[in-house]
N, C-alpha and C positions, 0 to 999 in steps of 0.2 A: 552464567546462565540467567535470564528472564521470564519471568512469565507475563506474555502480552494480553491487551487487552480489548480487540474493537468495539468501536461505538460510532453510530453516526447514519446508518445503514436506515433503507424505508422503500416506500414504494413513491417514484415520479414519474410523469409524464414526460414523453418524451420530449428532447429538448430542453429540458430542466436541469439543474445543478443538487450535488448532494458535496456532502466533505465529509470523508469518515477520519477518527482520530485512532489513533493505536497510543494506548499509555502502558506502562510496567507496574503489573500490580507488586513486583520482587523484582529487585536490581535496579538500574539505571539503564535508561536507553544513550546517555551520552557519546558511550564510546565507540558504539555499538554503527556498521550498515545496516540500512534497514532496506525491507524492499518490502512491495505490495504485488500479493496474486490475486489469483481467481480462479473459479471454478463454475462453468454451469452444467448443469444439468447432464446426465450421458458427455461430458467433455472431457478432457484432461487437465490438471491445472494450468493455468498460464500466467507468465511472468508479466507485471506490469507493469514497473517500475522501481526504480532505488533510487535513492538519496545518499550519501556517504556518511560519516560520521561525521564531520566538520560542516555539512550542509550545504558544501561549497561545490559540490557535484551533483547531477543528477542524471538520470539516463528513462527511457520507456520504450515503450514497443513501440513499434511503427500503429497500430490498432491504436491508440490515446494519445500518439502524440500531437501536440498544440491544443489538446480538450482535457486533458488530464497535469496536476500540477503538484506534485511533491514537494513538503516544507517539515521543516523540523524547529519545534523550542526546547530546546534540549535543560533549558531553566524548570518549563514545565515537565518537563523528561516522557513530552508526546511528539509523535511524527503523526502528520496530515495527508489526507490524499483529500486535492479539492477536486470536483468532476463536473466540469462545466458540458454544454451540446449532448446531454446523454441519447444513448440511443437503446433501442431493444437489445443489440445485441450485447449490449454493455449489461444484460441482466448475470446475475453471479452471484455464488457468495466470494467476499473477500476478505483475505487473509493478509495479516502482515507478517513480516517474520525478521529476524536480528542473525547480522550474520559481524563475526571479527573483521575488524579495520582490514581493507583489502587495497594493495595497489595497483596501479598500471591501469590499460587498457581497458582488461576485464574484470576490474573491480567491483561489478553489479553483479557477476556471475554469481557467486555463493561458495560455498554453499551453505544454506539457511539452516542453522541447526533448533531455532526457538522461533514457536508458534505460534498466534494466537488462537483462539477458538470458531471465528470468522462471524461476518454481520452481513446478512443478504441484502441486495441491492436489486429491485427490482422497477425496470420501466417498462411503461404502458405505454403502446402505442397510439 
C-alpha cells in the first residue's frame, strides 16, 4: 500500500502546457502501475493514462493522446504527467493512483487500489 501524493496542478490558458507529479508520501512507487484519471465537474471519472512499473510501457485514451506524456523516476519514487496543447476540455481534477505489476494486453486496466488526494487543472479559454 501507498499513499500518493499530487502536485503540479494551476490554472492555463489554453494551449499551454502544465506537468503534474504524483510522489508516495508511504511506500515506494517502484514496483507499482501507475495510471492518471480525472474527473470534471457533473462527469464521471475517466481514465487517462498508465505507465507500467518498469516505464517501459505506456498506454492513454484516445482524448490525450500525442498531447499528454507519462514518465516515471522511480530513483525519485515520482511518476509525471506532462500536458502539452491543453484545451478547456482537459479542465479536471486529477488523480493518480498505483495499481500491482500487471501483464498482457490489459495491463493499464487496474484495478487501482491506492489514491491520491487530486490537484485541479483548470484552462481558460
Amino acid at each position: 500500500q501507498v499513499q500518493l501524493v499530487e502536485s503540479g496542478g494551476g490554472l492555463v490558458q489554453a494551449g499551454g502546457s502544465l506537468r503534474l507529479s504524483c510522489t508516495a508520501s508511504k511506500g515506494t512507487l517502484r514496483s507499482y502501475t501507475m495510471g492518471w484519471f480525472r474527473q470534471a465537474p457533473g462527469k464521471e471519472r475517466e481514465f487517462v493514462g498508465a505507465i507500467s512499473w518498469s516505464g517501459g510501457s505506456t498506454y492513454y485514451a484516445d482524448s490525450v493522446k500525442g498531447r499528454f506524456t507519462i514518465s516515471r523516476d522511480n530513483a525519485k519514487n515520482t511518476v509525471y504527467l506532462q500536458m502539452n496543447s491543453l484545451k478547456p476540455e482537459d479542465t479536471a481534477v486529477y488523480y493518480c493512483a498505483a495499481d500491482r505489476p500487471m501483464y498482457g494486453s490489459n495491463w493499464w486496466r487496474g484495478p487501482y487500489d491506492d489514491w491520491g488526494q487530486g490537484t485541479q487543472v483548470t484552462v481558460s479559454s
